[in-house]
C-alpha positions as CSV (number, residue, x, y, z in Angstrom):
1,X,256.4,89.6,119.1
2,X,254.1,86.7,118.6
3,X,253.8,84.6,121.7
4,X,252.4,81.5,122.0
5,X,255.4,80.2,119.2
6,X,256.3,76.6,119.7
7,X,260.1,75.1,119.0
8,X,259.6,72.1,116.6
9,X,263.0,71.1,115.8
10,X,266.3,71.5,117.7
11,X,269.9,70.5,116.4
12,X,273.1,71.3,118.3
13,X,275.9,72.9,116.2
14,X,279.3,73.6,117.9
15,X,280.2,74.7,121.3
16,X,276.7,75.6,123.5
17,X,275.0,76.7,120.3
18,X,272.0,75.3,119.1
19,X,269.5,76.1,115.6
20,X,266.4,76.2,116.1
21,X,262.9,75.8,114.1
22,X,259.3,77.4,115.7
23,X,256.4,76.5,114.5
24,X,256.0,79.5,112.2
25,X,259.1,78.4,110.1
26,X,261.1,80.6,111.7
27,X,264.5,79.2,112.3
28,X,268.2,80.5,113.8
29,X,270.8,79.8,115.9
30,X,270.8,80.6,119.5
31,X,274.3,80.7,121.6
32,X,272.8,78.9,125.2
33,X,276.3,79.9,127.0
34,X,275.3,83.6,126.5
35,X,271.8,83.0,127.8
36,X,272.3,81.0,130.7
37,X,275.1,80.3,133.6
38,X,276.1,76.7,134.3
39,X,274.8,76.1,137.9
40,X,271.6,74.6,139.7
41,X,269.5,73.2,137.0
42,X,271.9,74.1,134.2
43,X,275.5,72.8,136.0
44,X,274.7,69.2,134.3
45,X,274.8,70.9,130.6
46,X,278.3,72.5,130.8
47,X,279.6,69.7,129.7
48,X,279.3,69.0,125.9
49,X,278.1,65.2,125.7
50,X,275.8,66.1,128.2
51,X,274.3,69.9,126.5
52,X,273.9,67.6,122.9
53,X,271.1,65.7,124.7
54,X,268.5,68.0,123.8
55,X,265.1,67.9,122.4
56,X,262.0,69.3,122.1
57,X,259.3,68.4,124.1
58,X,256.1,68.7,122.4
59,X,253.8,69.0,124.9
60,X,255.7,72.2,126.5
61,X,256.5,73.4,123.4
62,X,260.0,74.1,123.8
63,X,263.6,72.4,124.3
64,X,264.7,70.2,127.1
65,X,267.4,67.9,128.7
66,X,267.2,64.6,130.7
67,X,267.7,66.4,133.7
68,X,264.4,68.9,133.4
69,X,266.4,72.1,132.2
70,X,264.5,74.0,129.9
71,X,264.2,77.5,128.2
72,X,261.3,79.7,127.4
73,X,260.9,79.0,123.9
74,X,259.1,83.0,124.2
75,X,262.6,84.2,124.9
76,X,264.3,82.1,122.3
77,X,262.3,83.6,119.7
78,X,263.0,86.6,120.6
79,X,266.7,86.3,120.6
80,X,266.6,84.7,117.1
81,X,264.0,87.5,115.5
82,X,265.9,90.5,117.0
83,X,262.1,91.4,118.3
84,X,261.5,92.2,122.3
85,X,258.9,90.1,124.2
86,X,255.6,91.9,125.2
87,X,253.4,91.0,127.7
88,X,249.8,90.8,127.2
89,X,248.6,92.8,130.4
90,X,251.3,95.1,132.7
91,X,252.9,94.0,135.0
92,X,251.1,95.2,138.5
93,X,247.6,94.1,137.2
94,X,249.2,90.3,137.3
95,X,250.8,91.2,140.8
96,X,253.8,90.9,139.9
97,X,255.4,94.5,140.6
């Protein structure tokens, strides 16, 4: 996968589900409620009017909500593309084993 892909455009559809455009013109449809739970940060967004508040925030590069919730847009290209995230160096060498 190509990191490093920015979300440019975000439109709710129905339900938790939301289509997406990266900066690549790759664009799909994500399905938030099978990605996330509803507590902590993302308790706020179960409810509907609440969830359609998103938007992309430039400067991250992703999509947001009023309350500070937001998703690695790494992770929502990945689930749009069907291709698995790699990182650029393993694992122990960035102390995180």
């Amino acid at each position: 996968m190509t990191t490093g892909s920015t979300i440019v455009e975000v439109e709710p559809t129905h339900d938790y589900r939301l289509q997406l455009r990266f900066d690549d013109g790759t664009r799909g449809e994500v399905d938030v409620a099978e990605m996330i739970r509803f507590d902590g940060v993302f308790a706020p967004l179960k409810d509907h009017g609440e969830f359609r508040k998103v938007r992309v925030d430039p400067e991250l590069g992703t999509i947001c909500w009023p309350n500070g919730a937001d998703l690695d847009p790494d992770v929502l290209y990945a689930r749009i593309t069907g291709e698995s995230i790699s990182l650029s160096e393993p694992l122990e060498s960035r102390g995180l084993s």
